[in-house]
C-alpha positions as CSV (number, residue, x, y, z in Angstrom):
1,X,33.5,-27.0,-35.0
2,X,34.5,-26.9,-38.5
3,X,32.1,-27.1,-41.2
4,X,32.1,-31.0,-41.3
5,X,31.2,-30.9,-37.4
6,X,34.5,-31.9,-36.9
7,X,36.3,-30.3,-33.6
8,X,39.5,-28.0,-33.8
9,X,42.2,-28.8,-32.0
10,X,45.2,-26.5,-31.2
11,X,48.3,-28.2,-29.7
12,X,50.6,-25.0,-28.5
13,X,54.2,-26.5,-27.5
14,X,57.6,-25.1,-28.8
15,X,58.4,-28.4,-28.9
16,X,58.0,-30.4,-32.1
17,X,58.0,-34.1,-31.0
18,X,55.2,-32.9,-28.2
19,X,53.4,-31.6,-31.1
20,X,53.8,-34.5,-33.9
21,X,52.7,-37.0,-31.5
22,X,49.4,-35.0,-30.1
23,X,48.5,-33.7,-34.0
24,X,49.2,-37.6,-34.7
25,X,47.2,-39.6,-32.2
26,X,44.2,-36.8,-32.5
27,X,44.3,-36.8,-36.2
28,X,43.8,-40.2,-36.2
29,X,40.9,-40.1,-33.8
30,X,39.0,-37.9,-36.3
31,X,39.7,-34.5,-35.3
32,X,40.7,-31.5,-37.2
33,X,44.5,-30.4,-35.7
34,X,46.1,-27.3,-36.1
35,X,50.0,-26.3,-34.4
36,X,51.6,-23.4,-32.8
37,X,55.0,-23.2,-31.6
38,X,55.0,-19.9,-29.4
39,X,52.4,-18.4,-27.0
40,X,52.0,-15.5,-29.4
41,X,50.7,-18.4,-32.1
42,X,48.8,-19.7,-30.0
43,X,46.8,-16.9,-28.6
44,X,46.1,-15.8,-32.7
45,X,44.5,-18.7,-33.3
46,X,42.8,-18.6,-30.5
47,X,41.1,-15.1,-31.2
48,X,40.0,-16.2,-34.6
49,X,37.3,-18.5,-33.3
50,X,38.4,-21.2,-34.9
51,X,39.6,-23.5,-32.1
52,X,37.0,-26.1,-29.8
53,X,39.9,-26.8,-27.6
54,X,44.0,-25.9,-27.1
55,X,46.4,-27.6,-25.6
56,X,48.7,-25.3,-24.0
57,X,52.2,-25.5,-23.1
58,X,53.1,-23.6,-19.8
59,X,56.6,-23.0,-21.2
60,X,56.9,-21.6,-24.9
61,X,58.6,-18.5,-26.1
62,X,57.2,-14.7,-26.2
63,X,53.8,-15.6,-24.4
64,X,53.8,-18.5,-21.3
65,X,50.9,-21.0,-21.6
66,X,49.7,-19.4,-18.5
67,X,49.5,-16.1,-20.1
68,X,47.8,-17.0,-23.1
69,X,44.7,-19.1,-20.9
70,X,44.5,-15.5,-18.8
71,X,44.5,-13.7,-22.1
72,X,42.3,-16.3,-24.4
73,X,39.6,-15.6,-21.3
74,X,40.3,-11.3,-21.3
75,X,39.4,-11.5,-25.1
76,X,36.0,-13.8,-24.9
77,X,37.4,-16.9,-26.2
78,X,35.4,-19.7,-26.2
79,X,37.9,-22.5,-26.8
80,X,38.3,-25.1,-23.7
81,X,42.1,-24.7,-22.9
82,X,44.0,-27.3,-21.5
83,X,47.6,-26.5,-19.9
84,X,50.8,-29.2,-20.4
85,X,54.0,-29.3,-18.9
86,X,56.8,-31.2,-17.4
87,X,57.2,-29.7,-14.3
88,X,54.9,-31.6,-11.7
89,X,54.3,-28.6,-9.4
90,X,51.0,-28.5,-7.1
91,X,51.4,-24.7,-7.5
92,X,51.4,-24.9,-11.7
93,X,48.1,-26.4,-11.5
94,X,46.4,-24.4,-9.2
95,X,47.5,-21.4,-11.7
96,X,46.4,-22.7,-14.1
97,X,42.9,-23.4,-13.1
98,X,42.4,-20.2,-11.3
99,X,43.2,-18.2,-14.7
100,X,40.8,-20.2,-16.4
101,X,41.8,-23.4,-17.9
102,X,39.6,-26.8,-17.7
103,X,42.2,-29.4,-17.1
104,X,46.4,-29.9,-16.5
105,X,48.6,-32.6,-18.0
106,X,51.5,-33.3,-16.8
107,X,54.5,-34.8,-19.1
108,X,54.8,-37.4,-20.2
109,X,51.3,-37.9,-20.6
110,X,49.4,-41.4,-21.7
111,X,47.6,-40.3,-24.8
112,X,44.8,-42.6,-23.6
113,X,44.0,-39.9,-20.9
114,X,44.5,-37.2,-23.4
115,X,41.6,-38.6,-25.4
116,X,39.5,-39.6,-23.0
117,X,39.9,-35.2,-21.9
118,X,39.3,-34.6,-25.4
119,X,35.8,-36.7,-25.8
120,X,35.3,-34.8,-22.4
C-alpha cells in the first residue's frame, strides 16, 4: 500500500492499448497504477516492494508473464499476481496457477470482472 493506503497496481503487457485501458479504469476506481512493457520491467518492480497486485501478461518480451509469477515467488514477493492473455488454453491456466499466480484473465476481458478481482 502506498503511504495514503492506497493499493499499487502493476499492469505488465507490451501492449499499450491493454495497458491505457487497465491504468485507466483502475485509476479511476481510486488506485495508485504503475506500467511495464517487458517481463524484465515487470519483475523490477516487483522486487522493490512496491506493488499490492500485477497484472501479468503471459506474452511480453525478454521475460514471459509466466516466468516472472515463478520468479516474483523465488525472490519472496508478496504482490498477488494475476496472469492475462488472449490465448484461451486450459493448459495456460493451469500454468499459471501451479507457478503461483491467484487468478487468469482471458482477453478481452470485461473490466467489471477485473474490478470485482481487484476488490478481491
Amino acid at each position: 500500500m502506498s503511504e495514503n493506503g492506497t493499493a499499487r497496481i502493476l499492469v505488465a503487457d507490451d501492449e499499450r492499448s491493454i495497458r491505457w485501458v487497465l491504468r485507466e479504469a483502475l485509476s479511476a476506481e481510486g488506485y495508485e497504477v504503475a506500467e511495464a512493457t517487458s517481463g524484465a520491467e515487470a519483475l523490477a518492480a516487483l522486487r522493490t516492494g512496491d506493488v499490492d497486485l500485477a497484472f501479468l501478461d503471459i506474452r511480453m518480451p525478454e521475460i514471459s508473464g509466466l516466468d516472472v509469477v515463478t520468479q516474483a515467488h523465488e525472490a519472496g514477493c508478496n504482490a498477488t499476481l494475476v496472469v492475462m492473455t488472449a490465448q484461451t488454453t486450459m493448459s495456460n491456466a493451469v500454468e499459471a496457477m501451479k507457478r503461483g499466480a491467484y487468478d487468469y484473465l482471458t482477453k478481452p476481458f470485461d473490466l467489471d470482472l477485473v474490478r470485482l478481482l481487484v476488490r478481491r
